[in-house]
C-alpha positions as CSV (number, residue, x, y, z in Angstrom):
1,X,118.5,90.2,89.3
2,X,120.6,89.8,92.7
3,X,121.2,93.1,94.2
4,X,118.4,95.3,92.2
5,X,116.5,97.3,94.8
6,X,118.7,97.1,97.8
7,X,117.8,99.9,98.7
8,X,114.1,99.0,99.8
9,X,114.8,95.6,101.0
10,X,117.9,98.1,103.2
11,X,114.8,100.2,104.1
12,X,112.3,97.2,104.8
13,X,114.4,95.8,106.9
14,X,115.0,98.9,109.1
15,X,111.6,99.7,109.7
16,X,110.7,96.0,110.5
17,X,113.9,96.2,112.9
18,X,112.6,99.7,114.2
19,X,108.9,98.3,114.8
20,X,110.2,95.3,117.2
21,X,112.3,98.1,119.3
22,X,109.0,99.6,119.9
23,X,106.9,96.5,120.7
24,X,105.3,96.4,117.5
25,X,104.7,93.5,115.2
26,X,105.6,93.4,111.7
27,X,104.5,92.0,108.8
28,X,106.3,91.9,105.2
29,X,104.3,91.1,101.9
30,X,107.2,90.6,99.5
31,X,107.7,88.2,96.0
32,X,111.1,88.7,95.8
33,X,113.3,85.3,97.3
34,X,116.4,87.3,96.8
35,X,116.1,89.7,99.6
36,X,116.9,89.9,103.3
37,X,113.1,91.3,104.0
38,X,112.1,88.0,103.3
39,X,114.2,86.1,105.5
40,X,111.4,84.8,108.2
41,X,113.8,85.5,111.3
42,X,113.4,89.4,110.6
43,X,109.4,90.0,110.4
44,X,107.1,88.2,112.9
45,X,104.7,87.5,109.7
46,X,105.9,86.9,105.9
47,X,103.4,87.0,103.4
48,X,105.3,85.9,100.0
49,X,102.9,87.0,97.9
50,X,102.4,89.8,95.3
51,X,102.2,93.5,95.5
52,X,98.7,94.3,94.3
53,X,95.6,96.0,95.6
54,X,94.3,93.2,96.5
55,X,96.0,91.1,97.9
56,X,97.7,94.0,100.0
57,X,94.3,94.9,100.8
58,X,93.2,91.4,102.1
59,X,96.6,90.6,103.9
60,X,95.6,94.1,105.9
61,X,91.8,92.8,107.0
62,X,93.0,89.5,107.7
63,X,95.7,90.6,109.9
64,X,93.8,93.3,111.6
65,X,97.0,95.6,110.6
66,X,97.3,98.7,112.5
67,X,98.1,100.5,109.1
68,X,100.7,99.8,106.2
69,X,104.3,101.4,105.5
70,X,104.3,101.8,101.4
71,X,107.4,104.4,101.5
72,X,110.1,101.9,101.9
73,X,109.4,98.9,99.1
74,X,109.9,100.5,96.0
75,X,107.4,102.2,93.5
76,X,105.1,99.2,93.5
77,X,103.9,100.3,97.2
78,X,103.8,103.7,95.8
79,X,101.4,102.7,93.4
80,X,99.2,101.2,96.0
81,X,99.4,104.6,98.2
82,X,96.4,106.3,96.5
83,X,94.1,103.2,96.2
84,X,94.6,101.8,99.6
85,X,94.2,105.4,101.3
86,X,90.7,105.4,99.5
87,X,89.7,101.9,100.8
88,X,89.8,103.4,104.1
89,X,93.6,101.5,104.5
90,X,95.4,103.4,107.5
91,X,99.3,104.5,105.5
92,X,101.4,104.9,108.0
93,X,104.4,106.7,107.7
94,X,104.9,109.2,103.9
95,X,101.1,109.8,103.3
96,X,99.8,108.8,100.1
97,X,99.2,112.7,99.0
98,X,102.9,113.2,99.6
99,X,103.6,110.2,97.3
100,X,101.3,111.5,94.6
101,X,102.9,114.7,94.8
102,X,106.4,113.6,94.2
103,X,105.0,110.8,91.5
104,X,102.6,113.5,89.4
105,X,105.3,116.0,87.5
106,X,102.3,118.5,87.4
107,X,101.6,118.4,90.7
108,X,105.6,118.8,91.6
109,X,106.2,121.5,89.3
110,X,102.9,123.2,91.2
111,X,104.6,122.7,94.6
112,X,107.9,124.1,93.3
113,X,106.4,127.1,91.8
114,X,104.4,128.1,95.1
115,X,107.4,127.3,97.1
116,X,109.4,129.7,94.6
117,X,111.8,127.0,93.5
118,X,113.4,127.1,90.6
119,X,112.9,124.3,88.2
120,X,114.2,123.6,84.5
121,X,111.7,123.9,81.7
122,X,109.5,120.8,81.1
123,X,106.8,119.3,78.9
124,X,104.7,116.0,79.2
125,X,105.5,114.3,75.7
126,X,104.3,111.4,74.3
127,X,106.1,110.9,71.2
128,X,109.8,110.8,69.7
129,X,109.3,113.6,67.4
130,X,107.9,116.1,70.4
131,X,110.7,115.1,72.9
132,X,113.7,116.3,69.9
133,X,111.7,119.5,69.3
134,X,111.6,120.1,72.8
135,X,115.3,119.5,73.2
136,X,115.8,121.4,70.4
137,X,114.1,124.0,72.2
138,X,115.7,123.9,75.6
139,X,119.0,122.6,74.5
140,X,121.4,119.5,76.0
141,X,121.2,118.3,78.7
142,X,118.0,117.1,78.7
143,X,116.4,114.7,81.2
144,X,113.5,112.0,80.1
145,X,112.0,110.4,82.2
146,X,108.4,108.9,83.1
147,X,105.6,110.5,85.9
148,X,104.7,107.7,88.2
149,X,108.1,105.8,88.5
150,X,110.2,107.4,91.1
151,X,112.3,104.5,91.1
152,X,113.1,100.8,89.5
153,X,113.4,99.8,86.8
154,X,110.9,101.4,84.4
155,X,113.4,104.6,85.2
């Protein structure tokens, strides 16, 4: 799938870049051959490995990491966020509350309502028959889509 997720490999890149203006060394755990984030000239350590707990978790004891930047690979490193805060990992950069609360729809919509924010009428559904009742209800357009992908392809 050349060219899926440019974005974060865009982003990955950047703050890899951004680290080695500011005397920092980088390291990239990434599974994907097709990206530019794991082209060996850009990081100063490439782990081509996957994106679970851990492994993530045993890349950052082994290498002694100063912390981890989840917010710019993608909702896999999202994923991660939570788990790894609770491990004792350092996040650096979006903290993994943040992350949650853009990831959990309940939590969101509790956000938007203290911040007096409007927001369209929603429901957590879990079958075919609920969501066309609740469209029914609401009327077209509606928007489906799942809690916990904020991105990729599961949208």
């Amino acid at each position: 799938r050349i060219g899926s997720s440019c974005e974060f490999d865009w982003c990955a890149v950047s703050a890899v870049r951004t680290l080695r203006e500011t005397g920092r060394k980088s390291i990239i755990v990434n599974y994907n051959p097709e990206t530019v984030s794991t082209d060996y000239d850009e990081c100063d350590r490439l782990y081509f490995e996957e994106l679970s707990f851990e492994r993530v978790l045993d890349i950052y004891e082994l290498e002694q990491s100063e912390g981890i930047i989840v917010s710019v690979g993608g909702q896999i490193p999202n994923n991660l966020a939570v788990p790894l805060h609770r491990q004792g990992v350092r996040i650096l950069g979006t903290q993994p509350n943040a992350i949650d609360n853009a990831e959990d729809r309940f939590r969101f919509s509790q956000m938007l309502d203290k911040l007096q924010i409007d927001q369209p009428a929603w429901r957590e559904l879990t079958s075919v028959e609920d969501a066309k009742r609740f469209a029914e209800c609401v009327g077209f357009p509606v928007l489906v889509r799942p809690s916990y992908v904020l991105s990729g392809a599961a949208m």
